[in-house]
C-alpha positions as CSV (number, residue, x, y, z in Angstrom):
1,X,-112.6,109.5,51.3
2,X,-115.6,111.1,52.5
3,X,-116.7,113.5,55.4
4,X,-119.7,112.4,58.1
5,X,-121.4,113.6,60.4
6,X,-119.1,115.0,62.4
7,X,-116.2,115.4,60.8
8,X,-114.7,112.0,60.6
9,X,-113.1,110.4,57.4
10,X,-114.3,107.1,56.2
11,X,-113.0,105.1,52.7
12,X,-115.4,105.4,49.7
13,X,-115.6,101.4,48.6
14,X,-117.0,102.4,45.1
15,X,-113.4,104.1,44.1
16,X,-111.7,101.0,45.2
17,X,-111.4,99.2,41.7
18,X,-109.9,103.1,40.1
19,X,-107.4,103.5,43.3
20,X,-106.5,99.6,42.4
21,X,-106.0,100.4,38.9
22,X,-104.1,103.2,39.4
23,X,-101.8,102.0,41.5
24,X,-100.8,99.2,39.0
25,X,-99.7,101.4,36.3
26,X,-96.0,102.2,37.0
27,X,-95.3,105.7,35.1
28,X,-92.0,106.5,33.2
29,X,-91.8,110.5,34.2
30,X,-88.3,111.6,33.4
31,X,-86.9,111.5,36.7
32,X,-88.2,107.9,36.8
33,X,-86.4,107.4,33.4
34,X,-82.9,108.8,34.4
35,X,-83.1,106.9,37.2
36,X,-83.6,104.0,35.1
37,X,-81.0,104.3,33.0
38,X,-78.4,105.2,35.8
39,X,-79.4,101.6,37.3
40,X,-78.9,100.3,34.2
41,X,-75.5,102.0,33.2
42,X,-74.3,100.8,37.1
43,X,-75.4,97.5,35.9
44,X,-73.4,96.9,32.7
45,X,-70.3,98.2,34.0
46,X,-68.4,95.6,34.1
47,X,-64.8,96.3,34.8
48,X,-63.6,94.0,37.8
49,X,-60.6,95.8,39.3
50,X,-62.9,98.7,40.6
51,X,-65.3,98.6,43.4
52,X,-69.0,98.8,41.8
53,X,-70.7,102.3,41.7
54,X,-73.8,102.3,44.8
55,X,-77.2,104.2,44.4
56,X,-79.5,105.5,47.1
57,X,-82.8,106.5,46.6
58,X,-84.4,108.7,48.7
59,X,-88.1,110.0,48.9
60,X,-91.2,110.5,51.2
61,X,-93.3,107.7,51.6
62,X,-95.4,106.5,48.7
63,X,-93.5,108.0,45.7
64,X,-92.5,104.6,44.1
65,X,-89.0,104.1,45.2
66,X,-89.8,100.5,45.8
67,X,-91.9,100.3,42.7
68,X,-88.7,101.1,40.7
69,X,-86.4,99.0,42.4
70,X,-89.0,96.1,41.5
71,X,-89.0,97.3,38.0
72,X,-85.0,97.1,38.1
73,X,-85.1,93.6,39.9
74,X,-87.8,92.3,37.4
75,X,-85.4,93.1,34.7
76,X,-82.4,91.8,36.0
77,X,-82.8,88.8,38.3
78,X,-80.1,88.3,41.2
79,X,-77.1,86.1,39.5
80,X,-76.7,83.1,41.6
81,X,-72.4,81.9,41.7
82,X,-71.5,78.5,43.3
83,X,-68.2,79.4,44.2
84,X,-69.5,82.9,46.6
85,X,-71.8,81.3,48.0
């Protein structure tokens, strides 16, 4: 972003390829990692006379919630059964 005349804000189009590239990379920080592994603990816990364990993410705006559930959801694909449907 840049300033003009008169204060207003307007979108530098030469940063647009960086911002784009940037936004691709998904980082592994170690909150992103427990979280990870929690998901993936819930996941292979298998044991069918217990009601399954639920996770709620929680975050302002913009701080990848939804790029970790896609993570999660690229990893393990919804299980499709014929007789709950």
């Amino acid at each position: 972003l840049s300033l003009v005349k008169g204060g207003a804000m307007t979108a530098d189009t030469s940063l647009r390829p960086t911002i784009t590239d940037i936004r691709s990379n998904f980082i592994y920080f170690h909150h992103v990692k427990h979280l990870l592994a929690r998901l993936e603990r819930m996941y292979e816990y298998k044991c069918s006379s217990d009601e399954p364990d639920h996770l709620m993410l929680v975050g302002e705006s913009g701080v990848g919630k939804s790029a970790l559930l896609e993570k999660y959801v690229a990893k393990h694909p919804p299980i499709q059964h014929e007789e709950f449907t």
